[in-house]
N, CA, C and O atoms as CSV, one atom per row, in Angstrom:
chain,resi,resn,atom,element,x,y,z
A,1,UNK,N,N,135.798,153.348,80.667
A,1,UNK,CA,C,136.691,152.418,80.005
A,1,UNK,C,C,138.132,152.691,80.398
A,1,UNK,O,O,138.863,151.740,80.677
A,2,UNK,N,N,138.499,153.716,80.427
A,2,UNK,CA,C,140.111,154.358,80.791
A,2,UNK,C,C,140.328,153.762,82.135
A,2,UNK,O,O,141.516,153.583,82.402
A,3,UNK,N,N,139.456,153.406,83.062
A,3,UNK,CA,C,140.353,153.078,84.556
A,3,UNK,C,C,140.196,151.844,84.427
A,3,UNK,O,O,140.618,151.294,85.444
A,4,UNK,N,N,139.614,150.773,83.342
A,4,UNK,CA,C,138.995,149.299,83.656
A,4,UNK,C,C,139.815,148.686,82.023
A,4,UNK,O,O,139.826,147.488,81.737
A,5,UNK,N,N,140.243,149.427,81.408
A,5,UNK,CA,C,140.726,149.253,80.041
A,5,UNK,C,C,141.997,147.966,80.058
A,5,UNK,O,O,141.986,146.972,79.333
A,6,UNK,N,N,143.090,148.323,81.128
A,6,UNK,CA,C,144.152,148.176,81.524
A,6,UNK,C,C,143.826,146.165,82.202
A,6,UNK,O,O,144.498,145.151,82.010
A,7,UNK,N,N,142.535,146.385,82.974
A,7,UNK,CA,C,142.581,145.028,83.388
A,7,UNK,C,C,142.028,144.402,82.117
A,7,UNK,O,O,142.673,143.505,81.575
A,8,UNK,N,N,140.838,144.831,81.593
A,8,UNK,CA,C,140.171,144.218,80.648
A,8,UNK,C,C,140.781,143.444,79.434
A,8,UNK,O,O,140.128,142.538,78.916
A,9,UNK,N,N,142.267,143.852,78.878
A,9,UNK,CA,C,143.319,144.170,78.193
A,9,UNK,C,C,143.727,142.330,78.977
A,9,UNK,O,O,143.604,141.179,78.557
A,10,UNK,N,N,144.142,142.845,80.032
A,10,UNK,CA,C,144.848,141.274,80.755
A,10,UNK,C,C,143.990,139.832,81.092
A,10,UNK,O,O,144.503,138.841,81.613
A,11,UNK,N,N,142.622,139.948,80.685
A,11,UNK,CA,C,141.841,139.255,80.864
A,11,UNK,C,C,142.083,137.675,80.075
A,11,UNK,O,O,141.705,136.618,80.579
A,12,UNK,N,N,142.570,137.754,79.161
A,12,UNK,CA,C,142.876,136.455,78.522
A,12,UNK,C,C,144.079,135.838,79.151
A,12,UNK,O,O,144.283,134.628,79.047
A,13,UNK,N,N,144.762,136.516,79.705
A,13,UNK,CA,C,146.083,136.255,80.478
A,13,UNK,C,C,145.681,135.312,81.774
A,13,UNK,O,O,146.122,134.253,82.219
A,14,UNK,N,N,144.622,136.226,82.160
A,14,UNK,CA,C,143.560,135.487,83.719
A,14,UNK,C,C,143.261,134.332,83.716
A,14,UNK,O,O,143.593,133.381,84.424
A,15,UNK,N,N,141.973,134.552,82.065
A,15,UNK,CA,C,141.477,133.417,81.552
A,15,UNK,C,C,142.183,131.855,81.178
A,15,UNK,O,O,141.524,130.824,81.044
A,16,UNK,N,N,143.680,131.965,81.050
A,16,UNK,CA,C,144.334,131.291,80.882
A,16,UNK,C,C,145.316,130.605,82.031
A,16,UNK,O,O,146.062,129.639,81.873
A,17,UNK,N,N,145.177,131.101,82.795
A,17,UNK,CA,C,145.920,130.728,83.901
A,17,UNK,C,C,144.836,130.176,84.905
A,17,UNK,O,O,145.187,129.320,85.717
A,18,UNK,N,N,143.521,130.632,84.886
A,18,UNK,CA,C,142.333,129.833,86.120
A,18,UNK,C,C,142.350,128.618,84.728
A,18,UNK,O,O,143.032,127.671,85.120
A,19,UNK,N,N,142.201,128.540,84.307
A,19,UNK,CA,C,142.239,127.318,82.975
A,19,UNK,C,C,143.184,126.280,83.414
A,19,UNK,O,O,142.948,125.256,84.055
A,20,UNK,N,N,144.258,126.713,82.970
A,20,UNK,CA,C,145.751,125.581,83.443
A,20,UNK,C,C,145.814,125.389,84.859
A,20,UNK,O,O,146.232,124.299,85.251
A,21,UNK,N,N,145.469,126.263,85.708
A,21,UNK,CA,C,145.098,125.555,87.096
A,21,UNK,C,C,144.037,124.683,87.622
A,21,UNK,O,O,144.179,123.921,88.578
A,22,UNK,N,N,143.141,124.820,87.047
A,22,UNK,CA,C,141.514,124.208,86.619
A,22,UNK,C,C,141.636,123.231,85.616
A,22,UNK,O,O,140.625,122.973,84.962
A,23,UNK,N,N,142.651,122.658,85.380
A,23,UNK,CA,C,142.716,121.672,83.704
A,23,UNK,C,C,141.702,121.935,82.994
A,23,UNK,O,O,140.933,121.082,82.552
A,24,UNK,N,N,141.620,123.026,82.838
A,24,UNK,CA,C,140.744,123.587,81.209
A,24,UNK,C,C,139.332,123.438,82.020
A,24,UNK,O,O,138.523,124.284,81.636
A,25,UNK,N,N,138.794,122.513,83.120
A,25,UNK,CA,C,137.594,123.005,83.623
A,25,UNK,C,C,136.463,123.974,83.760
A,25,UNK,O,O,135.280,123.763,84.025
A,26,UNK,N,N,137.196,125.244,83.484
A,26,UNK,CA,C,136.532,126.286,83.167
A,26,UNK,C,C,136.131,126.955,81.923
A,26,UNK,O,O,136.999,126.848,81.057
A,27,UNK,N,N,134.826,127.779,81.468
A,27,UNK,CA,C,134.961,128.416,80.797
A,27,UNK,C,C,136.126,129.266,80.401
A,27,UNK,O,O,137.114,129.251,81.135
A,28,UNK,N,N,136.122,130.079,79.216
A,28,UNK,CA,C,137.474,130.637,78.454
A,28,UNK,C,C,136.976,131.909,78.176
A,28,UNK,O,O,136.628,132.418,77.110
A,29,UNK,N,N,137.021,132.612,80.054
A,29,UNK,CA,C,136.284,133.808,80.018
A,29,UNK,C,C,136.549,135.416,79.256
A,29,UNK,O,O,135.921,136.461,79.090
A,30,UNK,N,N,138.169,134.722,78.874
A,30,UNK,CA,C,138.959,135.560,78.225
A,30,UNK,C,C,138.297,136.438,77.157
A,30,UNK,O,O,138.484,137.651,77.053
A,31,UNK,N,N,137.339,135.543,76.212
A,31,UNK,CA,C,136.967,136.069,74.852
A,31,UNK,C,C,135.818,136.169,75.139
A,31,UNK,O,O,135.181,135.633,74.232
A,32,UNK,N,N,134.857,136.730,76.240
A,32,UNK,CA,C,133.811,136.970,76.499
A,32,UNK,C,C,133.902,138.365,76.257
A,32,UNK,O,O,134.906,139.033,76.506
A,33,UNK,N,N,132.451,138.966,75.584
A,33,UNK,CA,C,132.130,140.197,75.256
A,33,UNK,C,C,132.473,140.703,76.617
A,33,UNK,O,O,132.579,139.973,77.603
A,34,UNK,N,N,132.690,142.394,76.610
A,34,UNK,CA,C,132.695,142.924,77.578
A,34,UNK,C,C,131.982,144.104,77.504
A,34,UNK,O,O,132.265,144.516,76.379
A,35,UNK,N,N,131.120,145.020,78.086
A,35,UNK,CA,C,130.684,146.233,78.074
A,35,UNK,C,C,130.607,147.198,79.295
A,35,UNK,O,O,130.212,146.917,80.426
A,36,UNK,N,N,131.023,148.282,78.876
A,36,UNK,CA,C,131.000,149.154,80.173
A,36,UNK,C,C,129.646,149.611,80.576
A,36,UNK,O,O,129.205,149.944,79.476
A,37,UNK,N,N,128.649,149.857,81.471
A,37,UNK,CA,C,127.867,150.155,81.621
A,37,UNK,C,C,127.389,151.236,82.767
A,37,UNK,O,O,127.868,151.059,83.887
A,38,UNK,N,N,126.506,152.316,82.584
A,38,UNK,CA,C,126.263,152.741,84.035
A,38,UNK,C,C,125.872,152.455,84.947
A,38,UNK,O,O,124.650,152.315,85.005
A,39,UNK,N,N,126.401,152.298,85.730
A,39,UNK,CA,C,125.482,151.442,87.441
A,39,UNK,C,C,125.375,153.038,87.749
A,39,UNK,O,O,125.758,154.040,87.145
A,40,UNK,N,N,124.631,152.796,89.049
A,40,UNK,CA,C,124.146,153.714,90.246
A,40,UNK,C,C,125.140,153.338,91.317
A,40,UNK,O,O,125.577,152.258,91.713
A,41,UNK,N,N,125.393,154.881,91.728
A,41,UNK,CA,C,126.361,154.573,92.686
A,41,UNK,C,C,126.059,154.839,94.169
A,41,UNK,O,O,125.374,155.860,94.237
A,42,UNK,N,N,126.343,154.237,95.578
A,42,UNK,CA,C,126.198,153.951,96.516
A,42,UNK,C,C,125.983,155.436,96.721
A,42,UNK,O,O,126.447,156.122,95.810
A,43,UNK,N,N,125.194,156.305,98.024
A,43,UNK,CA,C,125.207,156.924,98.491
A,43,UNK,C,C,126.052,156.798,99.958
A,43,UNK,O,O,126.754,157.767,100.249
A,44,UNK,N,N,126.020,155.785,100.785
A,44,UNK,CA,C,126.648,155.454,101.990
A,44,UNK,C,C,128.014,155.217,102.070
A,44,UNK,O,O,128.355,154.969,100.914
A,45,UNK,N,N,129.127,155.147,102.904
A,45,UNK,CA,C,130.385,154.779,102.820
A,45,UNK,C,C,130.791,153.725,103.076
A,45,UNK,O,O,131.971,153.413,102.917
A,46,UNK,N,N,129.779,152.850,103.588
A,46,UNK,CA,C,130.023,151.642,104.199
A,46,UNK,C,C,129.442,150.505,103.323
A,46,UNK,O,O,130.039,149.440,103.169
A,47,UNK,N,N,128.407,150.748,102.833
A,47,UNK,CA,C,127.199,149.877,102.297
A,47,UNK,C,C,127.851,149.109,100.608
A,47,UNK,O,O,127.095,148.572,99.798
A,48,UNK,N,N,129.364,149.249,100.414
A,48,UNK,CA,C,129.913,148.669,99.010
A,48,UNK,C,C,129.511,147.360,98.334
A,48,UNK,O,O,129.193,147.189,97.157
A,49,UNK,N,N,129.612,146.262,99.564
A,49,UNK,CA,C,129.132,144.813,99.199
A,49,UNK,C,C,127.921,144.958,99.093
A,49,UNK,O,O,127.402,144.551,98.054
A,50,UNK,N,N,127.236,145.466,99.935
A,50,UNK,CA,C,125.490,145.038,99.998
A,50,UNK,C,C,124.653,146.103,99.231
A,50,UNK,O,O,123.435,146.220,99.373
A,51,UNK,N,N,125.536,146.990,98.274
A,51,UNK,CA,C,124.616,147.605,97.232
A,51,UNK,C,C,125.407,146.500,96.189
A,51,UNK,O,O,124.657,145.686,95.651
A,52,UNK,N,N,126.755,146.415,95.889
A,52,UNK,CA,C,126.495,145.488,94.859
A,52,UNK,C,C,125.715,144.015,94.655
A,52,UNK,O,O,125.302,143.468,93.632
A,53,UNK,N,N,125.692,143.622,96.011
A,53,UNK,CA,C,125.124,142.693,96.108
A,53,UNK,C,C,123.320,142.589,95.343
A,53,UNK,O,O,122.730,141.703,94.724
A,54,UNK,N,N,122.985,143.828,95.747
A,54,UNK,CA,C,121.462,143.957,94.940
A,54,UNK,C,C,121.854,144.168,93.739
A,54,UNK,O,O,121.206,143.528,92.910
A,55,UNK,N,N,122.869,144.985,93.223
A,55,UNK,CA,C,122.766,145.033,91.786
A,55,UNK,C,C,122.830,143.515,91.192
A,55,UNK,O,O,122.113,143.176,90.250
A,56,UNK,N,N,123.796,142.590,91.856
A,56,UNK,CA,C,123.846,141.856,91.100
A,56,UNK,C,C,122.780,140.892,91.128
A,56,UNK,O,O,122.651,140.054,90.236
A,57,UNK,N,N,121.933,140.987,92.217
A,57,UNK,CA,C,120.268,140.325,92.181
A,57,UNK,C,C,119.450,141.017,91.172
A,57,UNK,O,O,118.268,140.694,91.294
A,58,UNK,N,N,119.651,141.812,90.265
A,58,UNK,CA,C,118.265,142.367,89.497
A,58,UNK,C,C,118.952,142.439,88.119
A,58,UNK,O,O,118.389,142.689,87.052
A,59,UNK,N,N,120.283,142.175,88.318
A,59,UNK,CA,C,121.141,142.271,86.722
A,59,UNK,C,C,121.083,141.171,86.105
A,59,UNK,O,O,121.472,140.093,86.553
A,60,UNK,N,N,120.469,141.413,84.762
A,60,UNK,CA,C,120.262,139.956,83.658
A,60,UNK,C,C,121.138,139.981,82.910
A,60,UNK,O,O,120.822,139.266,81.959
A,61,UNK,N,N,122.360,140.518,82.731
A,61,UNK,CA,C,123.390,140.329,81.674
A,61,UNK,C,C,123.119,141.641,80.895
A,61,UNK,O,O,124.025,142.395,80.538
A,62,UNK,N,N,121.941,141.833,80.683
A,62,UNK,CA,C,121.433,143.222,79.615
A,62,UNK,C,C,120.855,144.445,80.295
A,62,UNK,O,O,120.812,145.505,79.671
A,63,UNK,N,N,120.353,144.348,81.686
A,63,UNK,CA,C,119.725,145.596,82.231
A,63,UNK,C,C,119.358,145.033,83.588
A,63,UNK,O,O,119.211,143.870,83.963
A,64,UNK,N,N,119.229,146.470,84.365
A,64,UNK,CA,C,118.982,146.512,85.703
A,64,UNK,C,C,116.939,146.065,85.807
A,64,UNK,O,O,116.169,146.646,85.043
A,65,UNK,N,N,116.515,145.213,86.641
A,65,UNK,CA,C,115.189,145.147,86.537
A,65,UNK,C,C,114.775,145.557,87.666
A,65,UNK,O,O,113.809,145.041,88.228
A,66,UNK,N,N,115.387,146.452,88.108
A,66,UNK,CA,C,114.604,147.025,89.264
A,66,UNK,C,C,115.628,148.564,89.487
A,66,UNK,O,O,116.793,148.716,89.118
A,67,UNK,N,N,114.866,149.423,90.102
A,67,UNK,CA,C,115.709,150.854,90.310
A,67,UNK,C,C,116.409,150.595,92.213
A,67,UNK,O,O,115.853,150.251,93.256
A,68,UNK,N,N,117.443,150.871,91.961
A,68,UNK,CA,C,118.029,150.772,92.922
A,68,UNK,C,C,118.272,152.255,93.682
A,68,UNK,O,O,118.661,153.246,93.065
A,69,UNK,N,N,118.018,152.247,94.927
A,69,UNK,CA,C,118.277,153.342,96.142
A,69,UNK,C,C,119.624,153.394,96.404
A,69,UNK,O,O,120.132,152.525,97.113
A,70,UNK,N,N,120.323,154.348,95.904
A,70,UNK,CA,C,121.552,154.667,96.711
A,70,UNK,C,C,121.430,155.138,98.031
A,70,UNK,O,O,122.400,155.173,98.788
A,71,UNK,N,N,120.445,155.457,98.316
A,71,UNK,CA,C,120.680,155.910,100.219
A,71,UNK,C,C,120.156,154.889,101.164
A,71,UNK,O,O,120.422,154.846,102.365
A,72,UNK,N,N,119.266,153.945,100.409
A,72,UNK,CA,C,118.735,152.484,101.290
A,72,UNK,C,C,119.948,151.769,101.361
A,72,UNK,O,O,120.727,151.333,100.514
A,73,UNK,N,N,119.878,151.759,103.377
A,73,UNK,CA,C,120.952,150.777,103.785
A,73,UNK,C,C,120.195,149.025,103.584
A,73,UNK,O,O,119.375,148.465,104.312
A,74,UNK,N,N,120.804,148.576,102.429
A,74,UNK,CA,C,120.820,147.379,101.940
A,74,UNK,C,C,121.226,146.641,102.861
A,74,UNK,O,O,121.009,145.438,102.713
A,75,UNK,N,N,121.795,147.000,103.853
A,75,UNK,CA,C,122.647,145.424,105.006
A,75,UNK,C,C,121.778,145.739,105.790
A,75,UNK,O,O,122.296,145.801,106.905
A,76,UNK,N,N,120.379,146.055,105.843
A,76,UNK,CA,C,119.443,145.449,107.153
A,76,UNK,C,C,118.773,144.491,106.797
A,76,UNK,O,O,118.273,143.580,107.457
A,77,UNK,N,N,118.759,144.856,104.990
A,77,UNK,CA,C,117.687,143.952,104.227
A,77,UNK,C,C,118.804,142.176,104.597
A,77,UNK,O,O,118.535,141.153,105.227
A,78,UNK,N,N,119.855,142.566,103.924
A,78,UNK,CA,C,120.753,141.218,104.114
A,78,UNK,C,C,120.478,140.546,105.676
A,78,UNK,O,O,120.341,139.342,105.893
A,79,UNK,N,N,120.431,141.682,106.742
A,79,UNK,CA,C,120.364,141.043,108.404
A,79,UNK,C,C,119.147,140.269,108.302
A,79,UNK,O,O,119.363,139.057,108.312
A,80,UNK,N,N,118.334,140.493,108.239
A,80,UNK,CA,C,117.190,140.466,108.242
A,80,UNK,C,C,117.306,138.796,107.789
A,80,UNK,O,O,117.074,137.894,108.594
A,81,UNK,N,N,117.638,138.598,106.604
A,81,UNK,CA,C,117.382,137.832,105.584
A,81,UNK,C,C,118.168,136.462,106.006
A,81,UNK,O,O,118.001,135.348,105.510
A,82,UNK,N,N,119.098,136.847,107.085
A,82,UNK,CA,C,120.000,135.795,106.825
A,82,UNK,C,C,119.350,135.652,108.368
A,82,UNK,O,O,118.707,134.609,108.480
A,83,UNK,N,N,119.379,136.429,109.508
A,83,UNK,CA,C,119.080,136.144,110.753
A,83,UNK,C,C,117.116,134.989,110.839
A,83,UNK,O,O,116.872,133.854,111.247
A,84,UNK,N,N,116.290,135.999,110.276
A,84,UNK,CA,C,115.028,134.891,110.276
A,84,UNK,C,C,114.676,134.467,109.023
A,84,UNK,O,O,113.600,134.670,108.460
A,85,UNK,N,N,115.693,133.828,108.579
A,85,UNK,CA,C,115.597,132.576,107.017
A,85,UNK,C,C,114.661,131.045,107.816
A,85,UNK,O,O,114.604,130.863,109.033
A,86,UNK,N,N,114.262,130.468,107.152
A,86,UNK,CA,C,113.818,129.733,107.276
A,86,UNK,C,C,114.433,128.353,107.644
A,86,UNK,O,O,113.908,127.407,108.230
A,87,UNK,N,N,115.892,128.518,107.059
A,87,UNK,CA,C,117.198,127.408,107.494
A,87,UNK,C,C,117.636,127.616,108.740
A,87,UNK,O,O,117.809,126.643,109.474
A,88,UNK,N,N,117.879,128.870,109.173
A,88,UNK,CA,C,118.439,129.282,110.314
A,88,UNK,C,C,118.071,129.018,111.459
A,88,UNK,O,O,117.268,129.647,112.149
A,89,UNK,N,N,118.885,127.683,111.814
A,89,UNK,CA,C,118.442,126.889,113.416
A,89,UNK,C,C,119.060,127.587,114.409
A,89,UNK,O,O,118.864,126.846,115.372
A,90,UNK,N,N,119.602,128.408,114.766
A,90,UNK,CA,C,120.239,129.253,115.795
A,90,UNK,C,C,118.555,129.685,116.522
A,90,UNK,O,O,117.598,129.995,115.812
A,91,UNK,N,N,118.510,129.619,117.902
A,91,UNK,CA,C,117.941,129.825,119.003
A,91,UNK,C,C,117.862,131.104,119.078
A,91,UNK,O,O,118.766,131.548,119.786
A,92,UNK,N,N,116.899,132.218,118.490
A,92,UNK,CA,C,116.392,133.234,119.115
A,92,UNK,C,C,115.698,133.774,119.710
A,92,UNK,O,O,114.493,133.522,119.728
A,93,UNK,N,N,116.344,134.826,120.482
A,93,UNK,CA,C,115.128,135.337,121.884
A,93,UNK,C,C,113.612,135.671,120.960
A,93,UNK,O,O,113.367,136.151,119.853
A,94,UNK,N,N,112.963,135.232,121.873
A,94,UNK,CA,C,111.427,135.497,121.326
A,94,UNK,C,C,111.445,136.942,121.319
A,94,UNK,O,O,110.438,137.198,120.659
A,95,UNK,N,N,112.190,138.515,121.787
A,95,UNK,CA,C,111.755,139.391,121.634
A,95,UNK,C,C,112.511,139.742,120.315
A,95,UNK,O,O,112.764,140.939,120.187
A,96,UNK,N,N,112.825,139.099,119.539
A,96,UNK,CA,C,113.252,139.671,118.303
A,96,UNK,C,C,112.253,138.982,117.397
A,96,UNK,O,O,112.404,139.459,116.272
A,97,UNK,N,N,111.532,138.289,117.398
A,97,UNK,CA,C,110.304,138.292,116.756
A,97,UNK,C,C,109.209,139.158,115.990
A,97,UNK,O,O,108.546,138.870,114.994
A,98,UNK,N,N,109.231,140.341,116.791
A,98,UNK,CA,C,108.624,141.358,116.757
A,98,UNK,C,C,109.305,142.017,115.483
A,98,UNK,O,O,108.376,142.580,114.905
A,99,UNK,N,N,110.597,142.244,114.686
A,99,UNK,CA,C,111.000,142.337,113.791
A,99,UNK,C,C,111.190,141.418,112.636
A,99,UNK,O,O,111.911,141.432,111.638
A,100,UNK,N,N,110.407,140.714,113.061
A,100,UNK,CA,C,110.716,139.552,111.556
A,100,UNK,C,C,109.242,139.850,110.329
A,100,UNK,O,O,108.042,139.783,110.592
A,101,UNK,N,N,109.699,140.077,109.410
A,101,UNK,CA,C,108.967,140.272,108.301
A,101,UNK,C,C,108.166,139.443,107.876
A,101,UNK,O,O,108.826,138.549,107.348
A,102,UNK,N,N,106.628,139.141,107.779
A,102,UNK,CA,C,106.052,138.392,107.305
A,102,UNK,C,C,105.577,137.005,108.129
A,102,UNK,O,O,105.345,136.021,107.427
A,103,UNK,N,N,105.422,136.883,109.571
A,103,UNK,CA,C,105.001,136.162,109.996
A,103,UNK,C,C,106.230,135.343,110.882
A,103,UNK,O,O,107.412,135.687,110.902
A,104,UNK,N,N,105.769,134.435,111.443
A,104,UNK,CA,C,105.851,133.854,112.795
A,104,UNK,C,C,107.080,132.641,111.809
A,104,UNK,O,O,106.880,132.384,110.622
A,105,UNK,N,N,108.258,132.062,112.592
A,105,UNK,CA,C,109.310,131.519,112.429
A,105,UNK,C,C,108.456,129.695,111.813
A,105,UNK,O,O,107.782,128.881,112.446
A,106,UNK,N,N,108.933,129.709,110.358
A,106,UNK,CA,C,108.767,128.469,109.728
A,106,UNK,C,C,109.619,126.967,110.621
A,106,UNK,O,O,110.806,126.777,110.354
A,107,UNK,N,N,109.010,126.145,111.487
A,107,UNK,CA,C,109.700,124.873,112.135
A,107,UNK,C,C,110.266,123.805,110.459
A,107,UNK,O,O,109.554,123.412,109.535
A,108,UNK,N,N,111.806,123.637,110.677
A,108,UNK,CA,C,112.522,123.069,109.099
A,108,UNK,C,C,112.754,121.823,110.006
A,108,UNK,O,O,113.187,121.933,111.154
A,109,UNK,N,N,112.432,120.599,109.409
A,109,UNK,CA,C,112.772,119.579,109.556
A,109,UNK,C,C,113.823,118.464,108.643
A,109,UNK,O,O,113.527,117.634,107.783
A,110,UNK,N,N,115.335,118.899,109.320
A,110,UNK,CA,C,116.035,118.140,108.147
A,110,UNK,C,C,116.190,116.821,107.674
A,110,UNK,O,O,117.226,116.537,107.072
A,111,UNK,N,N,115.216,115.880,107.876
A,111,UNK,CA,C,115.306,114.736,107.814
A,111,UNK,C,C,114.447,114.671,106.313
A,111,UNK,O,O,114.534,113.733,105.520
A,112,UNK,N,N,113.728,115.718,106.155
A,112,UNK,CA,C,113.075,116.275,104.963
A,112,UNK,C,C,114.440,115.957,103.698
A,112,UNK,O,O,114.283,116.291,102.524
């Protein structure tokens, strides 16, 4: 709470200003509960976005639903995910095939 106290404190200040720039469009995140909680912290030096990124895939507002690896590099899972997605019309060499998880490249037809 002591290093997050200080912003948490200015939050209605925030809340009020994305508001008046937003003509009130937004929620009035200001008076939203707040709680400090323990996360798990990264083992890697690099990996900051793409461990929070899983936390924030398994976080329901109330608890973590899955145990998270601080030493699993999370950005192969992201490569992976974004390189053989099923949207992803970019032209790849057939020898990267051999790394794609779960079978042979889905043909997307956007007229669908």
């Amino acid at each position: 709470m002591d290093r997050h106290g200080a912003l948490l404190n200015k939050m209605p200040l925030v809340s009020a200003v994305f508001r008046k720039a937003r003509g009130n469009k937004v929620p009035d995140f200001g008076k939203w509960k707040s709680s400090f909680i323990d996360v798990p912290k990264q083992a890697g030096p690099n990996d900051c976005m793409f461990f929070a990124w899983k936390y924030m895939e398994f976080w329901d507002g109330e608890r973590l639903h899955c145990e998270l690896n601080p030493g699993k590099m999370y950005r192969l899972e992201m490569f992976h995910y974004i390189v053989f997605h099923a949207l992803n019309q970019a032209e790849l060499p057939e020898e990267l095939d051999i790394y794609r998880i779960g079978g042979m490249k889905i043909q997307f037809d956007q007229s669908q």
